[in-house]
C-alpha positions in Angstrom: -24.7 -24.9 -4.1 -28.1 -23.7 -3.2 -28.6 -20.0 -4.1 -30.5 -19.6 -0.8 -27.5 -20.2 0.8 -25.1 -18.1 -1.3 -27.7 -15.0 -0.3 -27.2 -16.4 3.9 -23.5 -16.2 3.7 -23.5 -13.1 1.5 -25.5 -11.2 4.1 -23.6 -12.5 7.2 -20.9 -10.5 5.9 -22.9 -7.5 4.9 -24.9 -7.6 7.9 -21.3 -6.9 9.6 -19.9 -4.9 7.3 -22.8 -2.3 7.8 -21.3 -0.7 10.8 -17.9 -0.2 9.5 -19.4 1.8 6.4 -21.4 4.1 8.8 -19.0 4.9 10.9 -16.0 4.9 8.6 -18.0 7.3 5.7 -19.4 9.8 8.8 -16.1 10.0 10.3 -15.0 11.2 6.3 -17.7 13.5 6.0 -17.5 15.0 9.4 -13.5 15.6 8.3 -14.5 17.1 5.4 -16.8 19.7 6.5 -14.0 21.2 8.0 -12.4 21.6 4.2 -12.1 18.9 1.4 -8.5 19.3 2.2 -8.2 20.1 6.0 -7.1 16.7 6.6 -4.1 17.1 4.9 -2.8 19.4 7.9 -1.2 16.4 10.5 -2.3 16.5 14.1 -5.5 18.2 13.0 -8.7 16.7 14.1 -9.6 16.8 10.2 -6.7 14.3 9.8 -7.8 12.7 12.9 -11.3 12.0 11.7 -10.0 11.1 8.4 -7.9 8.4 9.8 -10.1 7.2 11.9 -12.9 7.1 8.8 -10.9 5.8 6.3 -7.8 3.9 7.5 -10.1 2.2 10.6 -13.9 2.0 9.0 -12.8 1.9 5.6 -10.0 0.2 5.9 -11.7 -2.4 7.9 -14.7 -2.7 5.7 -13.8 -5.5 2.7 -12.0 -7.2 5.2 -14.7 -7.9 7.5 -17.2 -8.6 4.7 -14.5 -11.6 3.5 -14.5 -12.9 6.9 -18.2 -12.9 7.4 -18.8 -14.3 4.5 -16.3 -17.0 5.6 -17.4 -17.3 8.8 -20.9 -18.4 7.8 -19.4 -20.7 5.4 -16.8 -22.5 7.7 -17.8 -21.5 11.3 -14.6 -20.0 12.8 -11.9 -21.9 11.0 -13.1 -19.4 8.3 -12.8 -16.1 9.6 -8.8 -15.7 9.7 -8.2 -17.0 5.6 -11.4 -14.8 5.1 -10.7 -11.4 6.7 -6.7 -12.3 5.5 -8.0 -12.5 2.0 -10.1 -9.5 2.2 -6.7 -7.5 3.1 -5.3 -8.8 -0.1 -8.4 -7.7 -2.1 -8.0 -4.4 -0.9 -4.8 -4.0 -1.8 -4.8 -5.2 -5.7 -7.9 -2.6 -5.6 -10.0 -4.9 -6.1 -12.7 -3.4 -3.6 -16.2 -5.0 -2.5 -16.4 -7.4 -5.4 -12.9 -8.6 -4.1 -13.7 -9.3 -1.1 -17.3 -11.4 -1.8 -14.8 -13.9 -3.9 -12.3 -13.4 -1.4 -14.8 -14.5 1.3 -16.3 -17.2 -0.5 -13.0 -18.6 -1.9 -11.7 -18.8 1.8 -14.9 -20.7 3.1 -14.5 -23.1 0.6 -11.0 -23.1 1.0 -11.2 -24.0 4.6 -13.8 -26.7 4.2 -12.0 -28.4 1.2 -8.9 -28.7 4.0 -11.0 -29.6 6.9 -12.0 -32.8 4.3 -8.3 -33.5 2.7 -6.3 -33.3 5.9 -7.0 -35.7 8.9 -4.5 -35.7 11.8 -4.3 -38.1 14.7 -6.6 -36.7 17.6 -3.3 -36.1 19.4 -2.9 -33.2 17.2 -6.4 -32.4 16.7 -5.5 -28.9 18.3 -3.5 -27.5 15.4 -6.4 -27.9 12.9 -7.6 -24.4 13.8 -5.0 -22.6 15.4 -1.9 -23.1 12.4 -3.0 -25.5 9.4 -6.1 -24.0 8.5 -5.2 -20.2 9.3 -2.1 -20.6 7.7 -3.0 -22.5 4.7 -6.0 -21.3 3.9 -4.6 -17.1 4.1 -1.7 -18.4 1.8 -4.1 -20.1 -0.8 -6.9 -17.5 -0.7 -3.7 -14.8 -0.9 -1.5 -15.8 -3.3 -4.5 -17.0 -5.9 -5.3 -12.8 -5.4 -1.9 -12.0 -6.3 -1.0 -14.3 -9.0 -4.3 -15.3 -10.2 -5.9 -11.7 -10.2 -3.8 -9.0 -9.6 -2.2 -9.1 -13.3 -5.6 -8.8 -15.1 -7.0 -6.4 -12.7 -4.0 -4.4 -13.6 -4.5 -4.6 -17.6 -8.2 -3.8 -17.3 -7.2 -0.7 -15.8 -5.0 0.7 -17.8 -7.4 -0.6 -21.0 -10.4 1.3 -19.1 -8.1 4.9 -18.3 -6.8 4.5 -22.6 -10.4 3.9 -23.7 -11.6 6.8 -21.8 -8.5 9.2 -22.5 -9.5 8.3 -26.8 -13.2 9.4 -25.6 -12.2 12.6 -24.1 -12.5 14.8 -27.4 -15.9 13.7 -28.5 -19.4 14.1 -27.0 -19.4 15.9 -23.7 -22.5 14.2 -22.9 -21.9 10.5 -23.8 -18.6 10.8 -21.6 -20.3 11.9 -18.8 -22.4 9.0 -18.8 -20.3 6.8 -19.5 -18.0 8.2 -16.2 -21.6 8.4 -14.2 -22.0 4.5 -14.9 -18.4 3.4 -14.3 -18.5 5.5 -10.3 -21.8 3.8 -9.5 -20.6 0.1 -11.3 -18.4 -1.3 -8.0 -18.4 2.0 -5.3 -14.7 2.3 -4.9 -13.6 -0.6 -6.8 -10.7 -1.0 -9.7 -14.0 0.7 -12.4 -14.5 3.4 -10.2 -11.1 4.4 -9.6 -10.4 4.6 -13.2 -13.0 6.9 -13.5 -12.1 9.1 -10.7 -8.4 9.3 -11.8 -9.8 10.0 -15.1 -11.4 12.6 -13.4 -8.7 14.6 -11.4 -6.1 13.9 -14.1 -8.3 16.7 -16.1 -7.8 19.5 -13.4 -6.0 22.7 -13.7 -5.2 24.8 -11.0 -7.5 27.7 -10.9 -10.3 26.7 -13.8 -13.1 24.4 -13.2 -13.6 20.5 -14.9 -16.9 19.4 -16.4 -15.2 16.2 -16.0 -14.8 16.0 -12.5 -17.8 17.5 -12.0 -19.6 14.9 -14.0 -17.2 12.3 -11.9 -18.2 13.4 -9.0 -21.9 13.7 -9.7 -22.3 10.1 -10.8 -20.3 9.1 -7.3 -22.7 10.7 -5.1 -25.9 9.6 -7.0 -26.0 5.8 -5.4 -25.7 6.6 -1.6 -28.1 9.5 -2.4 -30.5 7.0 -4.6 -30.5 4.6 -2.0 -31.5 6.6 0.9 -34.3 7.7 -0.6 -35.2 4.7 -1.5 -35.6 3.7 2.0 -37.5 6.6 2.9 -40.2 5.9 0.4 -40.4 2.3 -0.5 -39.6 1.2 3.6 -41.2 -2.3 3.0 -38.2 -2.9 0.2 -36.1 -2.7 3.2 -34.9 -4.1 6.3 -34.8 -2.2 9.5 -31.4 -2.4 9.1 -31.2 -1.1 6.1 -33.5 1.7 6.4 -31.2 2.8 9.2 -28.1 2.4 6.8 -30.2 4.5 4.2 -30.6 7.5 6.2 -26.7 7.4 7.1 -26.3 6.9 3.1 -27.8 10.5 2.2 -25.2 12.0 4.3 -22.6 10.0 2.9 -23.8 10.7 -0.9 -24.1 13.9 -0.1 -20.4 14.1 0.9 -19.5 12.1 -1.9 -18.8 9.3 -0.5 -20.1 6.3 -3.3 -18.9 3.5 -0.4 -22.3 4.1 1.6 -24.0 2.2 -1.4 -21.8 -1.1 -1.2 -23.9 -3.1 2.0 -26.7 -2.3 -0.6 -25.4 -3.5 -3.6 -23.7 -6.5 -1.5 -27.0 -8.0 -0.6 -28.9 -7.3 -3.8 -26.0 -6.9 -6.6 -28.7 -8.0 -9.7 -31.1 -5.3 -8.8 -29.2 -2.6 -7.2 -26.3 -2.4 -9.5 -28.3 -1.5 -12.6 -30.6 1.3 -10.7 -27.7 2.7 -9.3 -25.7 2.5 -12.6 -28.6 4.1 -14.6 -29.2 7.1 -12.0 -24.9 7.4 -11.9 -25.2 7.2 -15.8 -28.1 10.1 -15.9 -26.3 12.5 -12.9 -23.3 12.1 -15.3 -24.4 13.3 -18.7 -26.7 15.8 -17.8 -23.7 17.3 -15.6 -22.0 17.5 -18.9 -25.1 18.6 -20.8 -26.2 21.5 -18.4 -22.4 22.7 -18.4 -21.5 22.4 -14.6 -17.8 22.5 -13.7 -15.5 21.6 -10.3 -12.6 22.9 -9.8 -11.5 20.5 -6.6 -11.2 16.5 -6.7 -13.7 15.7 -3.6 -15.9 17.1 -1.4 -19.8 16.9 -2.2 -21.6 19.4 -0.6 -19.0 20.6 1.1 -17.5 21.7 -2.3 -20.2 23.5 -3.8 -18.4 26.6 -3.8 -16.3 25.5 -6.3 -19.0 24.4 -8.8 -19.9 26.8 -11.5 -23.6 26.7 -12.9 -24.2 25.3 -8.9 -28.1 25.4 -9.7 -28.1 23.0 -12.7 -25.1 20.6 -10.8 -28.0 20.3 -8.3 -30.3 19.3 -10.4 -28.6 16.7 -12.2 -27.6 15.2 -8.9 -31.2 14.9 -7.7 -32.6 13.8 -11.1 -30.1 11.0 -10.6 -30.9 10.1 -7.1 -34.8 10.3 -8.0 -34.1 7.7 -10.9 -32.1 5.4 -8.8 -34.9 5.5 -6.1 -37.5 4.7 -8.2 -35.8 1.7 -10.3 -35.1 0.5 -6.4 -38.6 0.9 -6.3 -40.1 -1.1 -9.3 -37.5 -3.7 -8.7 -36.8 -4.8 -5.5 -39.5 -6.7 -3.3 -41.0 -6.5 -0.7 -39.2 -7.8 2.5 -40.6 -11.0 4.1 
């Protein structure tokens, strides 16, 4: 398999995807500027908004990157198995990196049965309406449930007891080591470790350098990103320097999702900027003794931040990092 075409079929889906993450994360942040927690009030436009950001754009996202990804793999045959598949990624919490193997397993899938099963022409018509749909969702499905879901299960709960044995030693090294794991996959099994990590050390009424630092390290990669496409535009597509300018809202809300069409395309060079500039936002949040006393919210949340000056600043040192790493390592667009 030619890596040129691993990179076309990769960006096919994130050239889809895009969208979804716009609309979805702006949706989120518009909810949350009426509260981090107005949505929780039903029949509220908050909750309205919220729904329509994260159970339609969000929800939507990893599926449609599978089927894209399918899609340029196996034409249309793919697109069902693929977007199926991406479903099932989702819900094992596998997130983004799910769905690439989900979307590439179901365009090979799909080919492999297009080659293994020939029926007469008089049934021709089946092919893409029942065998291939069918078979292909179960295969791509089930090998997410029994081949994946266990490990992905173990890792997590090896991650959460690695960091819990962490928790009474140095402030700072935790905090980059929780900076690192929110940038690593952008909603993914990693960051979600990390964020429950996170809001498992609140109490009611007193702040958490540990969320804070959580929180910090989520925000950095949208943040990073959008700059990045502000200052090095040639590094960039038009496309994505529209998606960047959308991505400094959506850091700024904390929204770590806004990164993934990003790190989709480019995974070997955006990952580890993104990672570092997490990693830094992190353990100078712990270092310069910021606390948060709520479990989401960016901006919108500030309020709750003590030392709100120095929680700034590690947020932008991180974002400046990740932009310039984006800077000296990406090329220039063709």
């Amino acid at each position: 398999m030619k890596s040129n075409a691993i990179y076309k079929h990769l960006m096919s889906g994130v050239s889809f995807m895009i969208p979804f993450v716009v609309a979805g994360g702006i949706a989120i942040a518009f909810s949350f500027a009426f509260g981090y927690d107005a949505f929780k009030t039903a029949g509220t436009l908050p909750a309205y908004l919220m729904t329509i950001g994260g159970s339609g754009g969000f929800g939507l996202m990893v599926p449609i990157l599978a089927g894209y990804i399918a899609f340029s793999i196996a034409d249309r045959p793919g697109l069902a198995p693929g977007m199926i598949g991406g479903v099932v990624a989702g819900s094992i919490g596998s997130g983004f990196l799910g769905g690439i193997v989900a979307g590439f397993l179901a365009g090979y899938v799909v080919l492999g049965i297009k080659k293994v099963i020939k029926l007469p022409k008089s049934l021709a018509g089946i092919m893409p309406v029942l065998i291939i749909p069918v078979l292909g969702s179960l295969i791509v499905g089930l090998g997410f449930f029994y081949v994946l879901g266990t490990p992905m299960s173990l890792i997590n709960k090896a991650i959460t007891d690695w960091l819990n044995s962490l928790s009474g030693g140095s402030a700072i090294l935790l905090g980059l080591i929780l900076g690192t794991m929110m940038a690593f996959d952008m909603g993914g099994p990693v960051n979600k470790a990390a964020y429950a990590f996170g809001t498992g050390t609140l109490v009611a009424g007193q702040g958490s350098a540990v969320m804070a630092a959580v929180m910090a390290g989520g925000m950095v990669p949208p943040l990073g990103i959008g700059l990045a496409t502000l200052i090095f535009k040639k590094k960039f597509t038009e496309d994505q320097r529209e998606a960047g300018k959308a991505g400094l809202l959506l850091g700024a809300s904390f929204i770590t999702e806004g990164a993934i069409p990003f790190a989709a395309a480019d995974p070997a060079r955006v990952l580890p900027s993104i990672m570092v500039g997490g990693a830094v936002a992190g353990a100078l949040s712990m270092a310069l003794g910021a606390t948060l006393a709520v479990p989401h919210g960016g901006i919108f949340v500030l309020f709750a931040v003590e030392n709100i000056l120095q929680y700034i600043l590690a947020i932008l040192v991180g974002s400046v990092i990740t932009a310039g790493l984006l800077g000296v390592l990406k090329k220039d667009v063709e």
